[in-house]
KOLTI-965259 format. One record per residue (C-alpha): residue number from 1; residue in three letters; x, y, z. Coordinates in Angstrom, 1 decimal, always signed. Example, Ala and Ser with C-alpha at 12.3 -4.5 7.8 and 13.67 -1.06 7.14 Angstrom:
2
REC/1/ALA/+12.3/-4.5/+7.8
REC/2/SER/+13.7/-1.1/+7.1
//
This chain:
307
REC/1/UNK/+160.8/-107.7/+203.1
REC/2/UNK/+161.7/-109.7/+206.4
REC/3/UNK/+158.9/-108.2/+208.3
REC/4/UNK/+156.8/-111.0/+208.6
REC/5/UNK/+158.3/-113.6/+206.5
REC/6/UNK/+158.2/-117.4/+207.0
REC/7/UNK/+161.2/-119.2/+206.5
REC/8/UNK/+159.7/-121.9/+204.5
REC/9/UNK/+162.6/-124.5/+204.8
REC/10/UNK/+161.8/-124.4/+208.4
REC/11/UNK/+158.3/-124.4/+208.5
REC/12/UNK/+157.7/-126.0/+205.0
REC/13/UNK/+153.8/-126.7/+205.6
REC/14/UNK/+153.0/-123.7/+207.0
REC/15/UNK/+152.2/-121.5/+203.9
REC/16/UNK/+149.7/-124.4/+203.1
REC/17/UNK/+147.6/-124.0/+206.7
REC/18/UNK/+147.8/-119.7/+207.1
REC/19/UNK/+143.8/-118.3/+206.0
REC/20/UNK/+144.5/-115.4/+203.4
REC/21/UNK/+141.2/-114.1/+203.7
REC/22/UNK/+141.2/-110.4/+203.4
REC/23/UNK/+139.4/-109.1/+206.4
REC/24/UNK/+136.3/-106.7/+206.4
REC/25/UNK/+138.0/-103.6/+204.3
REC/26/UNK/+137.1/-100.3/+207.1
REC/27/UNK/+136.8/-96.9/+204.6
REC/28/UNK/+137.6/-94.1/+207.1
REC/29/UNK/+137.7/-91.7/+205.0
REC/30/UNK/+134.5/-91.6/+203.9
REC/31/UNK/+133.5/-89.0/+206.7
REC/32/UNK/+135.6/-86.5/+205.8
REC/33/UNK/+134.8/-86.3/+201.8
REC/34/UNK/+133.0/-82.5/+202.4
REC/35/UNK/+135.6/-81.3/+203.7
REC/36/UNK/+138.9/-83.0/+201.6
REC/37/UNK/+136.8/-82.0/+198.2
REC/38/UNK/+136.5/-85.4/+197.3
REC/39/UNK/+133.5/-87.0/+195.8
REC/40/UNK/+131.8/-90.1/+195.9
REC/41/UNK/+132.8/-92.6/+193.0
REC/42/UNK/+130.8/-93.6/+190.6
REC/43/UNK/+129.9/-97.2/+190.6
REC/44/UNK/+132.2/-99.6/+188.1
REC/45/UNK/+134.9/-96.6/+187.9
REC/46/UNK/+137.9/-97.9/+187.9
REC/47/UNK/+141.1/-96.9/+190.4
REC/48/UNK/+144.7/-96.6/+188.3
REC/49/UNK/+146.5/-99.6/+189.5
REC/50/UNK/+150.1/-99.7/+189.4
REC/51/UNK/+152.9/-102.5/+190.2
REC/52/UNK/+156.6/-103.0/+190.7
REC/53/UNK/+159.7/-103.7/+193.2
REC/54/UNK/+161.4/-102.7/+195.1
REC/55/UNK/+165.0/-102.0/+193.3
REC/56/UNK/+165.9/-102.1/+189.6
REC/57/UNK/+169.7/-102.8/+190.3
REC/58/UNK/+169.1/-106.7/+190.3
REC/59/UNK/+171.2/-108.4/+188.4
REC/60/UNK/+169.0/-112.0/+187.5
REC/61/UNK/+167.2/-110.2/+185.4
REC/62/UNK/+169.9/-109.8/+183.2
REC/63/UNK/+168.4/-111.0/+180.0
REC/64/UNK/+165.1/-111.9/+181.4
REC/65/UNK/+163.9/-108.2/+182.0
REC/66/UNK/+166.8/-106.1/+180.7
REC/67/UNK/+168.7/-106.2/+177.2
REC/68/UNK/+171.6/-108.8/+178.1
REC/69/UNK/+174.3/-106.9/+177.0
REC/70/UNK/+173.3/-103.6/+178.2
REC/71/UNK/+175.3/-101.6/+181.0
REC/72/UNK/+173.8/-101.2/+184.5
REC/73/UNK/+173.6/-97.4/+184.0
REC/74/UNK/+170.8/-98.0/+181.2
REC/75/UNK/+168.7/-99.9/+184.0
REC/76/UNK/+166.9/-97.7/+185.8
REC/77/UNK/+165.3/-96.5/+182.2
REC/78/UNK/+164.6/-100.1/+181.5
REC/79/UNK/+162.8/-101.0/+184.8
REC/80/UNK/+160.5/-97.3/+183.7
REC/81/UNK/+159.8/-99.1/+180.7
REC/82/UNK/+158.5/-102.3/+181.9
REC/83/UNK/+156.9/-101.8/+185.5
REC/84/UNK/+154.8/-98.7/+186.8
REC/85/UNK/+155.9/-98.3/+190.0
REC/86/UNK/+159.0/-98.5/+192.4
REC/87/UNK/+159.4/-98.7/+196.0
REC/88/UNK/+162.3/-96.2/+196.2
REC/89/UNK/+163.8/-97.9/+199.2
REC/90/UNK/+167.1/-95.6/+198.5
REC/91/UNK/+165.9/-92.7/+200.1
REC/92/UNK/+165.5/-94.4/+203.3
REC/93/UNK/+169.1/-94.9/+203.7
REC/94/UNK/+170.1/-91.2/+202.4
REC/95/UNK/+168.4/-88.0/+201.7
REC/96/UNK/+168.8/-87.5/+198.2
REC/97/UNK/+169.7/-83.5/+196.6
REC/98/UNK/+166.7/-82.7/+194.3
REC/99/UNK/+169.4/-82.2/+191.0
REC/100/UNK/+169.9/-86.4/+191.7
REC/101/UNK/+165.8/-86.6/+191.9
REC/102/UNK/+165.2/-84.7/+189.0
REC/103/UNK/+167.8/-86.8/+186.9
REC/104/UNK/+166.4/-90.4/+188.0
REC/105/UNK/+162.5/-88.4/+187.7
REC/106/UNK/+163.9/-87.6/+183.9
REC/107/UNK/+164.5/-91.1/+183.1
REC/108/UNK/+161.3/-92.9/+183.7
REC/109/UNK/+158.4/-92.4/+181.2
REC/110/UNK/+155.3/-90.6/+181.7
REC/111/UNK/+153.3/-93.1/+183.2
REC/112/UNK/+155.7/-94.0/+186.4
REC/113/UNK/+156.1/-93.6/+189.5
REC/114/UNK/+158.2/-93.6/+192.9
REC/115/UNK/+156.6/-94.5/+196.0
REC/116/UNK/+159.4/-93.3/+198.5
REC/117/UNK/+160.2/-93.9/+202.1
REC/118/UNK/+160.8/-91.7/+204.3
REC/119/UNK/+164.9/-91.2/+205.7
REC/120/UNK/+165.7/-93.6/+208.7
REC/121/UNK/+167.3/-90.2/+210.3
REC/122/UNK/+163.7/-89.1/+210.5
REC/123/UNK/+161.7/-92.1/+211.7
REC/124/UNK/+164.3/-94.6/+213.3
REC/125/UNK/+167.2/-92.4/+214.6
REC/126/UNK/+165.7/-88.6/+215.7
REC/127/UNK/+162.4/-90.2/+215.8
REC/128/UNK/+160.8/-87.2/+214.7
REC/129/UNK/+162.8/-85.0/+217.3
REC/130/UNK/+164.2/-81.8/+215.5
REC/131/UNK/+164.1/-83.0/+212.1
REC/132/UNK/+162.9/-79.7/+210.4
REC/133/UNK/+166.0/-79.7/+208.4
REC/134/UNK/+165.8/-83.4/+207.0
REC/135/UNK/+162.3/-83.1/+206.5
REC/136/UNK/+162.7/-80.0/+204.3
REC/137/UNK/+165.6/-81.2/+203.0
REC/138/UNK/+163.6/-84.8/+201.9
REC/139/UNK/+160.7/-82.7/+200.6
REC/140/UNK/+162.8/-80.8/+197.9
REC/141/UNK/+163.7/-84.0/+197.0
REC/142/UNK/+160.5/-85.2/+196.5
REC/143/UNK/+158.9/-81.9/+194.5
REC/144/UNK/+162.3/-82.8/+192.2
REC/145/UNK/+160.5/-85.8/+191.1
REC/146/UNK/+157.9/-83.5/+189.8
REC/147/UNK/+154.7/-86.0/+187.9
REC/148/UNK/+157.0/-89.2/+188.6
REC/149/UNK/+155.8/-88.4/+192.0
REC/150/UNK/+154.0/-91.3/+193.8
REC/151/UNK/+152.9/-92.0/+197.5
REC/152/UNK/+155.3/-91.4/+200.0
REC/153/UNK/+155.3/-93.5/+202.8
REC/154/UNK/+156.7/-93.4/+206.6
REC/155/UNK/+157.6/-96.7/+208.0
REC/156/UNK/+157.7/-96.5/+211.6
REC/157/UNK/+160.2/-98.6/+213.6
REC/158/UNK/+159.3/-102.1/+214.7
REC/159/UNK/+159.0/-100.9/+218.6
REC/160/UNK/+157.8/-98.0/+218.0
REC/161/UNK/+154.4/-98.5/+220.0
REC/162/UNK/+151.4/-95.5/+219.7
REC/163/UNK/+152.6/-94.4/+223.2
REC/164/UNK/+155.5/-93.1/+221.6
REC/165/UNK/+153.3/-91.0/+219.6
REC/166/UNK/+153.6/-87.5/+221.2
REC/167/UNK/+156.6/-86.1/+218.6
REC/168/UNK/+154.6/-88.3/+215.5
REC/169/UNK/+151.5/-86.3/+216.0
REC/170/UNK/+152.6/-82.8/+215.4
REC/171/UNK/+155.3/-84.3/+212.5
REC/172/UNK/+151.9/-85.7/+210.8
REC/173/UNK/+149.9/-82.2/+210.9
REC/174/UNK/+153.0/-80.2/+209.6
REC/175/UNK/+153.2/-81.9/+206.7
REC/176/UNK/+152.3/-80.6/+203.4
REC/177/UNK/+148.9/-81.8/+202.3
REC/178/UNK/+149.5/-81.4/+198.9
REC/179/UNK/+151.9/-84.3/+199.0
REC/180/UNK/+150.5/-88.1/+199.4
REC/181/UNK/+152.0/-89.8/+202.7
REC/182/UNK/+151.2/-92.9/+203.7
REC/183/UNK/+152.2/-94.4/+207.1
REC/184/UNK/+153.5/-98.6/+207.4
REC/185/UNK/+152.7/-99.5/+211.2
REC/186/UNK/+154.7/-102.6/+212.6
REC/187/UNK/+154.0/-102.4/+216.3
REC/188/UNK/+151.0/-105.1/+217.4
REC/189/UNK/+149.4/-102.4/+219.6
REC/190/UNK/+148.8/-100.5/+216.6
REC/191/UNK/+146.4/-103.2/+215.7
REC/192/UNK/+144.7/-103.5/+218.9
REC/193/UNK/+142.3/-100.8/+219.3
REC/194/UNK/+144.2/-98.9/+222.1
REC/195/UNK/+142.9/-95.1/+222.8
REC/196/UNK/+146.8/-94.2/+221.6
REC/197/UNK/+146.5/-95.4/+218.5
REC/198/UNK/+143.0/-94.5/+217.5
REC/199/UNK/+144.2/-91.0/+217.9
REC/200/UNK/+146.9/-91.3/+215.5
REC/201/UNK/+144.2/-93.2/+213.1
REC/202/UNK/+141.4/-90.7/+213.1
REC/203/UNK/+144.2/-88.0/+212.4
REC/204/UNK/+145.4/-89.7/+209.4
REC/205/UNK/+141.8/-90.2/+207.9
REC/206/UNK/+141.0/-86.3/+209.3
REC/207/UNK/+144.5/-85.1/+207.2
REC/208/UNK/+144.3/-87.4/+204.5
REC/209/UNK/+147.2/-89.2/+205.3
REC/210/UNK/+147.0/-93.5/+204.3
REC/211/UNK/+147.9/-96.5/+205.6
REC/212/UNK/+150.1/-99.0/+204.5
REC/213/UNK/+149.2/-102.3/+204.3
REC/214/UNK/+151.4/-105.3/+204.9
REC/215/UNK/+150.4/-108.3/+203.3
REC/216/UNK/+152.8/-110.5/+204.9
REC/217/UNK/+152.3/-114.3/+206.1
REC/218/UNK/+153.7/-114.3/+209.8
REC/219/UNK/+152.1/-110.9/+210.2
REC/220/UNK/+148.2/-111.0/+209.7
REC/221/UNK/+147.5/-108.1/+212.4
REC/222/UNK/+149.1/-105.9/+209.9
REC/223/UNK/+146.5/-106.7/+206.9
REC/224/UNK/+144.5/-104.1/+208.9
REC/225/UNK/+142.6/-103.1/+205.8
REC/226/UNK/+141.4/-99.6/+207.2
REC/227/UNK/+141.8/-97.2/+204.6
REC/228/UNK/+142.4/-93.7/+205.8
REC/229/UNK/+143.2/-92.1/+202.2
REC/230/UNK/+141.6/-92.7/+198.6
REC/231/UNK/+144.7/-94.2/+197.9
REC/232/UNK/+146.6/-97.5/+198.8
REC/233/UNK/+150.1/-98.7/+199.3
REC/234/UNK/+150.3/-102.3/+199.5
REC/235/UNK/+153.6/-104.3/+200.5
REC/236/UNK/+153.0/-107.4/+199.2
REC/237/UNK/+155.4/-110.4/+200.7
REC/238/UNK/+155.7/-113.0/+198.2
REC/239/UNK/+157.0/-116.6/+198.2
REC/240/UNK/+158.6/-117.1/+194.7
REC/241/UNK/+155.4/-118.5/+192.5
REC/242/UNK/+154.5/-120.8/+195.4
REC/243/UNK/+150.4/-121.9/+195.0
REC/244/UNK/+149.6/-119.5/+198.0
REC/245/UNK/+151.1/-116.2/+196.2
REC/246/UNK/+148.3/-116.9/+193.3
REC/247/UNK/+145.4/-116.9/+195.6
REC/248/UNK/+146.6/-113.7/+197.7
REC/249/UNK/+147.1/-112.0/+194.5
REC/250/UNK/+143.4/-112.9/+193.3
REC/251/UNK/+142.1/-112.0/+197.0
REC/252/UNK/+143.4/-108.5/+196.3
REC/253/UNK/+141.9/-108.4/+192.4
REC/254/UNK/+138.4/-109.2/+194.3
REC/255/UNK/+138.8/-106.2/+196.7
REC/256/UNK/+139.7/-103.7/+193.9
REC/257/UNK/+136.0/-105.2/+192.3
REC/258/UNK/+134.4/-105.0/+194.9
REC/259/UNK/+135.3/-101.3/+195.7
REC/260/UNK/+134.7/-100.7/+191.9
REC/261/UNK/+130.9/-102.2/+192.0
REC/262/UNK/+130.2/-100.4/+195.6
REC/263/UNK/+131.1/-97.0/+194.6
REC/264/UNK/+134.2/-96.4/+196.9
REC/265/UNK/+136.7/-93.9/+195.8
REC/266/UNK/+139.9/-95.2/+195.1
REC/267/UNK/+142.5/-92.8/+193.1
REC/268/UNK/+145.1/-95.6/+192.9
REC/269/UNK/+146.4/-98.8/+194.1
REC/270/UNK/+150.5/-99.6/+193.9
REC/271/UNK/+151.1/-103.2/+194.7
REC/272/UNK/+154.6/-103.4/+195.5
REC/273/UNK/+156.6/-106.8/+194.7
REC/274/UNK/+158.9/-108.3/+197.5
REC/275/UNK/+160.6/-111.8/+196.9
REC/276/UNK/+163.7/-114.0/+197.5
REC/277/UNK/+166.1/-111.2/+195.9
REC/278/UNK/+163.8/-109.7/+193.6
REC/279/UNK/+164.5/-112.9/+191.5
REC/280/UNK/+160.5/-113.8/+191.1
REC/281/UNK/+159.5/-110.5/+191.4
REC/282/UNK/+158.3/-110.2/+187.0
REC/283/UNK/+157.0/-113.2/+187.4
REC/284/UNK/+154.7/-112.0/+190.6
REC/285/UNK/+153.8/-108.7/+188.4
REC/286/UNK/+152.9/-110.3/+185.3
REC/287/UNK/+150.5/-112.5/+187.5
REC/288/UNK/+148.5/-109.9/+189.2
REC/289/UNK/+148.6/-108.0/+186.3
REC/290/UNK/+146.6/-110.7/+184.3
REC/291/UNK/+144.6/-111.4/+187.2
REC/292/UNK/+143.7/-108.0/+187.7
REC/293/UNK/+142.7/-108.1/+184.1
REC/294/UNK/+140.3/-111.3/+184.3
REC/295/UNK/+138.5/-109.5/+187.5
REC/296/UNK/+138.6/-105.8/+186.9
REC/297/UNK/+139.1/-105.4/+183.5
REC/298/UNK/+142.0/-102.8/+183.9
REC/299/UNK/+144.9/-103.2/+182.3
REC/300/UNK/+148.4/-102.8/+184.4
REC/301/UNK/+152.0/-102.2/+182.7
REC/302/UNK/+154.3/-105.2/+183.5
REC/303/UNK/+157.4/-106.6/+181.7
REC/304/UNK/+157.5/-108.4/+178.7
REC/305/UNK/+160.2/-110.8/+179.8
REC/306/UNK/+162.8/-111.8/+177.1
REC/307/UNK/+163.3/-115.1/+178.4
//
């Protein structure tokens, strides 16, 4: 994920002087639980927490998360076997028939799944303009996956600012509430309060609809920590098992146990890995997974790494 990343050969100190406080977390939702049918959690019930990356196609880990010698067709079963969640980054690029779904759908286990993001030709290039045809198109896709099904999510366009919201707004209330869509702002004015964008905001708590959350380090407006949906997408920007990725990853386990002990409903919580590559990206899994373990108490599949 380049969206906020620190190139730390030019700015080698910097990592060291950045506060990773997690700000106050903002449950939006909350007023809306009459009418969406959901009800108050119980205290110390726990969310299903999920992790993974962001391809399976990655060659280092050749021998280290996959069979050495087997074939880069038996991957994609391998990576179901060892992590609980993908960011399906390939149906950003191309919308996908639902027979292609199905097939990848058929060869994860029962407890995966795909967080997708939404086609570029949807969000970056018609921006929303005359896109019933992608859109249904995208969404036959995504019923393919049938259980495998996670969170979608729609990343907006880096300048796309809440005064370009006019075409987003109807786009957001068409879609089918039945299906979980999150939305990944990157434009600073979404952050800032505006009258624009807390339009678009109290939609998305009013339809359901989450936020993504970007827990990058040259990006801190965009840990907004305003949770519009009882579910969370979190992009997680990691630096390779440097000291800081350990204490954001423990910040994180402390917010998932502290909306466990105050009752707030949370159905589910997919940390999604990005490093250098994917090379670290195990490594980061198996980390928050134990983590999540010594604070929470809930388990989290992650590899078993070979080597």
């Amino acid at each position: 994920m380049k969206f906020g990343k620190i190139d730390v050969k030019e700015e080698p100190n910097r990592l060291n002087e950045i506060s990773w406080k997690l700000p106050q977390a903002s449950v939006e939702w909350n007023a809306n639980l009459e009418n969406s049918g959901i009800e108050k959690r119980a205290p110390n019930t726990q969310p299903l927490v999920r992790t993974g990356g962001t391809m399976w196609t990655v060659r280092s880990w050749r021998g280290k998360v996959y069979p050495q010698k087997d074939p880069m067709r038996t991957w994609a079963k391998h990576y179901g076997r060892q992590f609980s969640s993908l960011e399906f980054n390939a149906t950003h690029y191309r919308i996908y028939p639902p027979e292609k779904m199905s097939l990848w759908a058929k060869e994860m286990p029962e407890d995966f799944v795909f967080c997708p993001k939404f086609p570029a030709l949807i969000s970056h290039y018609r921006r929303f303009n005359n896109c019933e045809g992608p859109t249904d198109d995208f969404i036959s896709g995504l019923v393919a996956l049938g259980d495998k099904l996670g969170p979608t999510f729609l990343q907006l366009p880096p300048h796309f600012a809440p005064k370009h919201s006019s075409k987003l707004i109807p786009y957001l209330n068409n879609w089918p509430r039945d299906l979980k869509m999150a939305i990944e702002f990157r434009h600073a004015d979404w952050f800032a309060g505006g009258r624009e964008a807390e339009l678009v905001w109290k939609l998305m708590a009013q339809l359901g609809i989450g936020a993504v959350i970007s827990d990058t380090a040259g990006r801190r407006d965009a840990l907004h920590m305003r949770f519009t949906a009882p579910f969370l997408i979190v992009r997680f920007g990691g630096y390779d098992g440097h000291v800081s990725d350990e204490k954001r990853l423990r910040l994180w386990a402390e917010k998932i146990n502290d909306f466990n002990k105050d009752g707030v409903y949370l159905e589910s919580f997919d940390f999604l890995v990005h490093t250098t590559d994917s090379i670290h990206t195990p490594e980061s899994c198996i980390l928050f997974a134990n983590i999540i373990k010594e604070v929470c108490g809930i388990d989290v599949k992650v590899p078993a790494l070979i080597s």
